[in-house]
N, C-alpha and C positions, 0 to 999 in steps of 0.2 A: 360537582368536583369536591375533592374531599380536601380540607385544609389543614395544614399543619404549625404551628408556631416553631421556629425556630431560634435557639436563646443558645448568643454565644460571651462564654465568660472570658472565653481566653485559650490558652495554652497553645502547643507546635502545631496543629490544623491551623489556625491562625497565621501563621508568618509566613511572610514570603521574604525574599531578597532582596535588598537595597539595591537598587541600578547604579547607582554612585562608589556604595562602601562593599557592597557586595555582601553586606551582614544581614543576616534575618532580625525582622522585625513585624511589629502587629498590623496588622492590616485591615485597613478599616474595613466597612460593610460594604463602600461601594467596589474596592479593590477584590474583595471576597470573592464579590458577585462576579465578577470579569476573571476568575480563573473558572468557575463553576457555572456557566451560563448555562448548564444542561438543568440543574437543581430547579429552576424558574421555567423549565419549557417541558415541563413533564404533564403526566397528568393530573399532581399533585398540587394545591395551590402553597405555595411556600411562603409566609410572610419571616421577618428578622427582626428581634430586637436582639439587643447588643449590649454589653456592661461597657462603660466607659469612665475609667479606662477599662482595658482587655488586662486579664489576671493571668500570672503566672500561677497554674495552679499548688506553687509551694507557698501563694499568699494568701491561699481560702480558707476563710476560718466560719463561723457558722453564722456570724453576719451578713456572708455569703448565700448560705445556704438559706437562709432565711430569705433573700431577693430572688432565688433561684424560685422557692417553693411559692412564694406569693406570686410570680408571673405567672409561675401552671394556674395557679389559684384564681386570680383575678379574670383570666382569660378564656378559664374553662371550660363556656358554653358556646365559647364560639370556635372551637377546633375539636378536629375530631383526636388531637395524639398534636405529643409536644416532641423536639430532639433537644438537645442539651449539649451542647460542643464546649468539651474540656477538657483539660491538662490531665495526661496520665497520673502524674505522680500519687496527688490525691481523691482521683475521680471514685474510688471506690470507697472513701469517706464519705465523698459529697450524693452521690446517690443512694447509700447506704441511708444517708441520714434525710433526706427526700422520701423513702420508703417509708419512713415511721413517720416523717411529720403531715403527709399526705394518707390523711386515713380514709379509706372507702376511696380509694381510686377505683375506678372505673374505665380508664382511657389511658393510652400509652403512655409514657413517659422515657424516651430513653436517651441515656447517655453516651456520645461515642467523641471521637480521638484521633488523633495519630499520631504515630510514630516519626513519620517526616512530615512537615512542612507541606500546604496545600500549591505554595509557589515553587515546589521543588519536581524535576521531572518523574524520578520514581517512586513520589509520594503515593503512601497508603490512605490519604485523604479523601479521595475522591469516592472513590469503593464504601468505606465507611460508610460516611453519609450519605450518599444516597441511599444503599441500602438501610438505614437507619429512618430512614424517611418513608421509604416503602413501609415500613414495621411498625412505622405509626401512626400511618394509615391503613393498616389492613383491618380486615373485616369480615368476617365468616357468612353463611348464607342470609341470616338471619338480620343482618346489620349490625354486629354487633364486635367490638373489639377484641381482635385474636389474643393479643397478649396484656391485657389490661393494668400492668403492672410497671412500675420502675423496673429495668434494666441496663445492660451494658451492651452495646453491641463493639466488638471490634474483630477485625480479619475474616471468621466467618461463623461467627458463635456467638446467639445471644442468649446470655448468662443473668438471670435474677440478681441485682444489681446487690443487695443486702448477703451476696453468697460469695463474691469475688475480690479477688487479692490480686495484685501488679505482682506477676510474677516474672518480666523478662523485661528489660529496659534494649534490648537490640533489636529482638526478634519485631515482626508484626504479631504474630500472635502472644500482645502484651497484658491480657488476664486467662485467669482461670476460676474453676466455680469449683474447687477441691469436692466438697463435700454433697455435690446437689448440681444431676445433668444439663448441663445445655435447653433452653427451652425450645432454639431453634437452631437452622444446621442453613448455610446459605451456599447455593453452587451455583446453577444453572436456573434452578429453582429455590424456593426458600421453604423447609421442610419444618414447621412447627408440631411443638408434640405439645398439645393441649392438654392433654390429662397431667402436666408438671405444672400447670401455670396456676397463681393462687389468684382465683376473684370475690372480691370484696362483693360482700350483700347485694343485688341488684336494686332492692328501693330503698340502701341509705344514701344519703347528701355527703358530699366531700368535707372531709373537717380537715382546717388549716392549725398546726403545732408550731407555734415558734418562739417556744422560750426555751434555751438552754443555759445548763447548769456548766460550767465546764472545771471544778473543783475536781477533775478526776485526774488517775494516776494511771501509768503503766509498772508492774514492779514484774522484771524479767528475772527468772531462779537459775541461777547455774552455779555448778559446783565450786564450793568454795567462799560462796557468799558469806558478809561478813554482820554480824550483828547490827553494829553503828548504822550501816547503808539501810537496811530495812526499818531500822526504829525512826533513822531522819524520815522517810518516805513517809510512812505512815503518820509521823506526828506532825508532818506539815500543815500550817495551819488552816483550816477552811478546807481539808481535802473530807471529800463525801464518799467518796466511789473509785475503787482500785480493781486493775484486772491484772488478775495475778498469772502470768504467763508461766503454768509447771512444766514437767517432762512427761512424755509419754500420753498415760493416760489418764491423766491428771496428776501427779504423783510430784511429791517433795519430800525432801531432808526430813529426819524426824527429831531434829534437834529440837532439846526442848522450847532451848530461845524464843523459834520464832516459830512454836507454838504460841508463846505466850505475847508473844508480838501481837499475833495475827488476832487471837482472840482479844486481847487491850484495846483492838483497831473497833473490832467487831463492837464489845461492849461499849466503845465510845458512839456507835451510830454510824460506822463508815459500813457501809455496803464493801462488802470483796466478793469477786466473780472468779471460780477457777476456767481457764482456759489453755489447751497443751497447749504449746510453742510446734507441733506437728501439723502442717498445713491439711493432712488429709486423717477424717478418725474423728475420734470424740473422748470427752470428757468423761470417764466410767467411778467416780468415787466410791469407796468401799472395795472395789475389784481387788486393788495391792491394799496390803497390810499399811505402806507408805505415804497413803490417802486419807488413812483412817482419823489424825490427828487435824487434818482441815474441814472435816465434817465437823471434830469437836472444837472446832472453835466458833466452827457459824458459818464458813465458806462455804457459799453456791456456788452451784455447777452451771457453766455456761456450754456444757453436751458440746456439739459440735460447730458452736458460730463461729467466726472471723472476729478477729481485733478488731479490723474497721466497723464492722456491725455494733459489736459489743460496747464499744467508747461512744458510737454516735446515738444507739438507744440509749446507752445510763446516762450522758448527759440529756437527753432532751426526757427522760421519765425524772430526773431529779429538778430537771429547771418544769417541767408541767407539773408533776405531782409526784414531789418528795416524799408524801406520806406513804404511800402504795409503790413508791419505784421500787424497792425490793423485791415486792409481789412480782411487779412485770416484768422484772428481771429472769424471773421463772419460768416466764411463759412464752410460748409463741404469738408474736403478735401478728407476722407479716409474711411467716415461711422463712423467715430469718435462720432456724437453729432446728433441728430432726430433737420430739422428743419422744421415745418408746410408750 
């Protein structure tokens, strides 16, 4: 029988209703178990470990992520695929950053959610995960794991986890993977397209990453911006790494200003990543005239990844190796980012 670890940190899969207050609250494991009795009577062997307390996930921060990655870590040779049950809001941080600090995965990993409540009648809970459990045990003829990589699965779409954004707070279908297909399609059947899925070396060892730098910044450009706001930003103290959110396609102001900003930041050692504010597209510098002036100051191009991709690799290449995290900033480490 194939087993799975299941790791619940928290978020609205979690809660049920209070019989007294009539208020949702967290629910421990054994309460879990008694709305989802089908999860343990499948042909799946499902064990549970639990954060305690259970996290809202507006409280995860990467000492978080750090307990997330070391249970895959520690436990890894005895399951065949892990699930990960957590809070929408920042789930696509927290698997993002799981991507990168789990390197030469080999075996599932995925994350899923919902939108209501597992104690609630029309919850999209149950669907989830299960199906999220099947996906982490699947297996192709060969014995060998269908999607071997961090993802996301929610409503019927699992999306490479390092690729998606919370794009709908109502709907069930609460992500998207803007820039990079669906790995799998779930209906009746569950329709995997292997040739998208990225797999790590077949004879390296899993390496555990868990030191992060978190000295970074977000500096968002919209018209109008005023000089003081970008010089405070940049001259903050201790800041290492800025993702600079432009327009378009990568494109900013050409005031000379914050030229001169940008490159002051630059020649001080801060790393800056250009990244559109356009959920869908890519980062093209040189293409506008507009662009031309962030080349010359030192600004990389982050092509087409996600904020949440981008913040959780430059913090964790500056907290593992500051000396090269600009390099890896460059690069494709995980299917993170398309580069020509």
């Amino acid at each position: 029988m194939d087993k799975v670890l299941l790791i619940s940190t928290g978020g609205t899969i979690t809660m049920v209703r209070d019989k007294a207050t009539k208020a949702l609250v967290p629910a421990d494991i054994e309460t879990f178990k008694a709305y989802m009795p089908e999860l343990f009577e499948g042909d799946v062997h499902v064990d549970v470990q639990a954060f305690s307390p259970l996290l809202d996930s507006s409280d995860i921060n990467p000492e978080c992520w750090v307990r997330m990655a070391r249970m895959v870590y520690d436990h890894y040779d005895d399951y065949d695929g892990f699930v990960i049950l957590h809070g929408t809001d920042t789930m696509s941080y927290s698997a993002s950053a799981l991507s990168f600090m789990l390197e030469n995965l080999s075996k599932p990993v995925v994350f899923t959610g919902s939108q209501l409540p597992v104690g609630v009648l029309r919850s999209d809970a149950k669907e989830n995960l299960l199906t999220a459990i099947e996906i982490a045990a699947a297996k192709d003829e060969e014995g060998n794991a269908i999607v071997p990589e961090v993802t996301i699965y929610f409503e019927d779409r699992l999306f490479r986890a390092n690729r998606t954004t919370k794009r709908n707070a109502e709907h069930f279908s609460a992500f998207n993977s803007y820039n990079y297909p669906a790995l799998a399609k779930a209906g009746v059947h569950i329709i995997y397209q292997p040739h998208l899925v990225h797999y790590s070396p077949s004879d390296a060892p899993l390496v555990l990453h868990t030191s992060f730098d978190c000295n970074v910044a977000v500096l968002k450009l919209f018209p109008g911006i005023q000089q003081p706001v970008v010089r405070a930003l940049l001259r903050t103290r201790g800041l290492k790494g800025v993702v600079l959110e432009t327009f378009g396609a990568g494109n900013a102001p050409t005031d000379k200003w914050l030229y001169r900003e940008l490159k002051a930041a630059v020649d001080r050692g801060i790393i800056i990543v250009n990244k559109t504010q356009c959920n869908t597209g890519s980062v093209e510098m040189g293409l506008y005239a507009v662009s031309l002036n962030l080349m010359k100051a030192g600004v990389i191009s982050g092509h087409d990844i996600t904020t949440e991709a981008l913040l959780t690799k430059m913090m964790l290449l500056l907290g593992e190796q500051p000396d090269k995290a600009r390099e890896g900033l460059e690069i494709n480490l995980c299917g993170e980012m398309t580069i020509d």
